[in-house]
N, C-alpha and C positions, 0 to 999 in steps of 0.2 A: 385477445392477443394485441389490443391495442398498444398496450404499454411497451412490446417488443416495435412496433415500428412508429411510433410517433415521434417527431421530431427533438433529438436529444437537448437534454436541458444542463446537461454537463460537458466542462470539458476540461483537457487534461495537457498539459505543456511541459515535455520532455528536453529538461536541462542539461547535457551530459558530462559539464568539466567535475574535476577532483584535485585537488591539490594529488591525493595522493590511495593508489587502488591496494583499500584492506585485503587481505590473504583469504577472505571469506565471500568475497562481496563477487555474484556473476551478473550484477546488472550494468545495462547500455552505459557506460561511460569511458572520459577518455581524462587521463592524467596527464599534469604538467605540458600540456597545450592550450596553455590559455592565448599563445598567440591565434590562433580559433576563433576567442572568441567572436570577433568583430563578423568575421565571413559568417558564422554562426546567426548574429543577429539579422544581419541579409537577409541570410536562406533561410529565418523564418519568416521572417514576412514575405517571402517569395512563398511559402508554403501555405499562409494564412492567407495571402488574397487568392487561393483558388477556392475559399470558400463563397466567393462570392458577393457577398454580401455578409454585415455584421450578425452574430448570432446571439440570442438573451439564454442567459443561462443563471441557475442557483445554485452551482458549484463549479467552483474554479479550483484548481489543485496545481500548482507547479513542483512536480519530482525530480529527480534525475539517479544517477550525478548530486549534484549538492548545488542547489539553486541561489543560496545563499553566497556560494564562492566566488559568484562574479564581484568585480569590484563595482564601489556605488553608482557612478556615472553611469556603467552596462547595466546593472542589476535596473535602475530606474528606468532605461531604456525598454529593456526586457519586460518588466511589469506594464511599462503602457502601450506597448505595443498589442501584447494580447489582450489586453482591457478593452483598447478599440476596435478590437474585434469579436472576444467574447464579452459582450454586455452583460454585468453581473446585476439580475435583478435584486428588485428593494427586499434586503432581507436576507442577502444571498451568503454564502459561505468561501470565503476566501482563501485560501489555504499555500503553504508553502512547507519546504521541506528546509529544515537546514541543522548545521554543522554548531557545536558550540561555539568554538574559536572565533565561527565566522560571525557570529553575532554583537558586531562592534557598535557602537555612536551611531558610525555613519548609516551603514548598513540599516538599525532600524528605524534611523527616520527614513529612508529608502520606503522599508515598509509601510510604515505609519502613513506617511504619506500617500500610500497606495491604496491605500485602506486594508490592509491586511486586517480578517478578520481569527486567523488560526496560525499556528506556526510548531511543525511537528521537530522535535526536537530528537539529533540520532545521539542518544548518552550511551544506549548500549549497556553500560554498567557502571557502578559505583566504586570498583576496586582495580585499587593498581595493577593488580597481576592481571586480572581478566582484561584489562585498557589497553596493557601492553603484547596481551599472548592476541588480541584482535588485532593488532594496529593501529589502534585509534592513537591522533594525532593531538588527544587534550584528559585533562586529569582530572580526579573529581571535583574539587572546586570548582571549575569551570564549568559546569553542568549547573550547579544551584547560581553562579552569575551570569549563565546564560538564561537559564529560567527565569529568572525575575527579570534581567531586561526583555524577554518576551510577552511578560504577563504584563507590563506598562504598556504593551502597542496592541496586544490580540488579543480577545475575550475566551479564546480557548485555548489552551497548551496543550501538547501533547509529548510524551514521552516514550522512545523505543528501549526497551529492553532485554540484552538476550540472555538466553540461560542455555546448558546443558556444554559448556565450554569445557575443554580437558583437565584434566583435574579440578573442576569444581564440584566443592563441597555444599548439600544443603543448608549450612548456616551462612555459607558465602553468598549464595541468591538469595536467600531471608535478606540478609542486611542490603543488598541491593534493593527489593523488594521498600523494606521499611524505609532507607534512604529514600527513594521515591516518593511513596504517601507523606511521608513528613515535608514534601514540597509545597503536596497538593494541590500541581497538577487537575486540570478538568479531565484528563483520557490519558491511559495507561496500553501501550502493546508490547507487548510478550512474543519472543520468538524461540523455538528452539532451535539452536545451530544448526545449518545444514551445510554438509562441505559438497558441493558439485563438483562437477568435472569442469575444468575449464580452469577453476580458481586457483592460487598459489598455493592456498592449504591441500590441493587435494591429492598431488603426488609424496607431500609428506606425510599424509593419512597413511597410502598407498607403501610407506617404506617405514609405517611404523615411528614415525617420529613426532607423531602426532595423535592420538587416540581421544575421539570423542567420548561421552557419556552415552554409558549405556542406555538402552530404551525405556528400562525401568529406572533409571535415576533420574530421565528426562520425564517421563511420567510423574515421577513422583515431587517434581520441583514444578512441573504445570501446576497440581492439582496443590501444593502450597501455594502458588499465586492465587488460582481464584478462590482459594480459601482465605488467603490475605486480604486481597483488593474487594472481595465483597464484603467481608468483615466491616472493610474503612469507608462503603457507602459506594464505591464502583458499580455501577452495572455490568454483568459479563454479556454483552452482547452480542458478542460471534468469536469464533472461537478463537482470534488470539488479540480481541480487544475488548477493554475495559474504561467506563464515562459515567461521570458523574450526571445527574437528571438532565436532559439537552443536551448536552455535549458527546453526543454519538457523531462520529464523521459521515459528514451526509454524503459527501463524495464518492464513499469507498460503499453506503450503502446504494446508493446505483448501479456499483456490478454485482454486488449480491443479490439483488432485484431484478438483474436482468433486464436494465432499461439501459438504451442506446446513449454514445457520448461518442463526441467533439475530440481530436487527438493529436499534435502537433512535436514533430522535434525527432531525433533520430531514433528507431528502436519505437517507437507511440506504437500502439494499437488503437484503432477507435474502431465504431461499433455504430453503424451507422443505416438507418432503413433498411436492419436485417442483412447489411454486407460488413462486414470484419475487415479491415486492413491492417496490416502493420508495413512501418516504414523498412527500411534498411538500419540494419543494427551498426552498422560503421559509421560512424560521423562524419569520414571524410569522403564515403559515398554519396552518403546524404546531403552532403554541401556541394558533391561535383554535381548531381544528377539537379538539384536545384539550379546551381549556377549556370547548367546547360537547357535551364527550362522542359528538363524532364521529368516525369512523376519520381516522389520520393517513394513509392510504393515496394514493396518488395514480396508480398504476399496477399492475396485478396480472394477471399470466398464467401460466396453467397450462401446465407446458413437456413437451411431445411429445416419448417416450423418442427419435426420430432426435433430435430439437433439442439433446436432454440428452447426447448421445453425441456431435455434433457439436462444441459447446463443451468437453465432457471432453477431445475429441482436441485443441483449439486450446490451451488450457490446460496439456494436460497436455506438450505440444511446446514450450512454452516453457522447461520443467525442463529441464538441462542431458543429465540421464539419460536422456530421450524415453522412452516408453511401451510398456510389454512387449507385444505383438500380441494375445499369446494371452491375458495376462490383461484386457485390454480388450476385448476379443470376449466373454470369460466375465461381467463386469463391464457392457457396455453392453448385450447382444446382437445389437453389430455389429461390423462388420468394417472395421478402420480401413481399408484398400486401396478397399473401396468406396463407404467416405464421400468418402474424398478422389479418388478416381478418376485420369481422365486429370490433372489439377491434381499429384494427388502423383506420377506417377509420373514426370512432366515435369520436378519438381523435384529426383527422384532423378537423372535423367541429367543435370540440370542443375551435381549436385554441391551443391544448396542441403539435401538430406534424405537421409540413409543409412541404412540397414539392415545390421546388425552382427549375425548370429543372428534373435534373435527380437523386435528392439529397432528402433525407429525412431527417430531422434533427428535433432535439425539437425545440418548441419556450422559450423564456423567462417564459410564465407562465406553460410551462412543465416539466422547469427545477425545480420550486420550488415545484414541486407533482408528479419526477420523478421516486422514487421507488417505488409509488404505481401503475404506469404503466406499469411496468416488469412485474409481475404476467401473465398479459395476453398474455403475447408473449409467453411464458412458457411452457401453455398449450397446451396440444395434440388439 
């Protein structure tokens, strides 16, 4: 169980502005308050110095929101700020999220300058229609001129893409698909649409004006992807990312692993000597309770080694590699067979989970009906 409490070597810096909030999109962010931002930079480093002291870490990730949207003076601010306090060791993985548009001159010498070493790119898609039924606020062109000014500052790129949009056709995500590899990109992700409650698309779902893809068409355009992207030399790593040799995100293999990380900004989680926090999802909470030198905290539990072995095993089944038996018994002090119980073994016969030696892993037809097999591992 050391790897659950040893001192996190990641950490994660929660951006929240937007030009502007897609109809699909239910994460922490806050649109068209960029006057924000400044107060914003404050109260993060009113946030970062309760760590105490500087932390060395081998993955840096700054999400949001769109990290990229601040303008360059803030953006530079913002990058070394958390730099001098998360020290990225020699070696280490730098990472950023951003917008095509936003990827101007300035901007990435911003980056460059920072040492950015990754820079994940939200394209989403290659076709007009699905650009504009998303909201996205840039065209296809702009995605291959965002790409290549990416690939002159960071040695890894990454590209988001979604699929199972309303009325898309499977030749419409093929040529999404093939636009993509003809970049070639080091890391490919794959999303299937999902409309929440909370989002703008979701009362028009709810009144019919809006009808996703069915479960089998969204099936059936996953399994064209990783039919495609492994064809063109992708590794399918977990199940909705794909990386050329090295260029797997080391960041995001951290919560799959179930090792602890560093967490900063409105709406963060981190994960920390087995305690969990997440912040306040309101920005403008999170900036009073700072600015009044109260905890930005808004959730906090200390998590029960079955809890912590539970989510290790949910986590860790999503890697395409599935999880050594034995070294996760040594690792949790439990035995995946009996967390997952009659549940797993059901879905062994079922052909959804295999065992290959000492190795549990999904199969193909479990990866296309995988998150409704978490639940069970879950459970007490």
């Amino acid at each position: 169980m050391s790897s659950q409490i040893a001192e996190p070597r990641a950490a994660y810096v929660h951006v929240p502005f937007c030009r502007h909030r897609c109809g699909y999109c239910n994460f922490t962010l806050i649109a068209g308050r960029d006057d924000l931002i400044e107060r914003y930079l404050a109260a993060l480093e009113l946030e970062l110095q309760l760590l105490g002291s500087p932390r060395t870490v081998d993955t840096l990730f700054f999400g949001g929101g769109t990290p990229t949207h601040l303008p360059p003076a803030q953006l530079t601010r913002l990058l070394q700020l958390a730099r001098s306090w998360f020290v990225l060791a020699s070696g280490g993985e730098f990472s950023a999220e951003a917008n095509p548009l936003d990827l101007t001159p300035e901007r990435m010498g911003v980056l460059h300058e920072a040492g950015i070493t990754r820079i994940s790119i939200g394209a989403q898609s290659f076709s007009p229609r699905k650009l504009k039924l998303l909201e996205r606020d840039h065209q296809p062109a702009d995605i291959a001129s965002a790409f290549h000014a990416a690939a002159q500052v960071a040695s890894s790129v990454s590209l988001d893409l979604i699929f199972g949009v309303p009325e898309e056709t499977p030749a419409e995500w093929e040529a999404d698909l093939q636009q993509a590899i003809a970049l070639q990109p080091q890391h490919i992700s794959t999303y299937g649409l999902t409309i929440e409650k909370g989002t703008s698309f979701f009362p028009r779902v709810q009144r019919g004006e809006l009808q996703p893809a069915s479960d089998d068409a969204s099936a059936g355009m996953y399994e064209r992807a990783i039919d495609l992207l492994t064809a063109a030399g992708y590794e399918h790593y977990e199940v909705s990312n794909f990386a050329l040799p090295s260029h797997r995100c080391r960041h995001n293999e951290t919560y799959w692993l179930g090792r602890g990380y560093f967490a900063a900004g409105p709406g963060a989680a981190r994960y920390v000597q087995g305690v969990r926090e997440m912040n306040h999802r309101s920005t403008t909470t999170w900036l009073q309770r700072l600015e009044h030198h109260e905890s930005p905290v808004a959730e906090r539990e200390e998590i029960a080694a079955e809890e912590r072995a539970r989510e290790r095993l949910v986590f860790g089944l999503r890697r395409l590699q599935g999880i050594s038996l034995d070294d996760f018994q040594a690792e949790t002090g439990f035995a995946a067979e009996s967390l997952g119980g009659a549940a797993l073994q059901q879905f062994i016969v079922q052909g959804l989970l295999q065992v290959e030696g000492n190795t549990l892993r999904l199969t193909r037809r479990g990866l296309l009906i995988s998150d409704s097999l978490w639940p069970y591992f879950l459970r007490d």
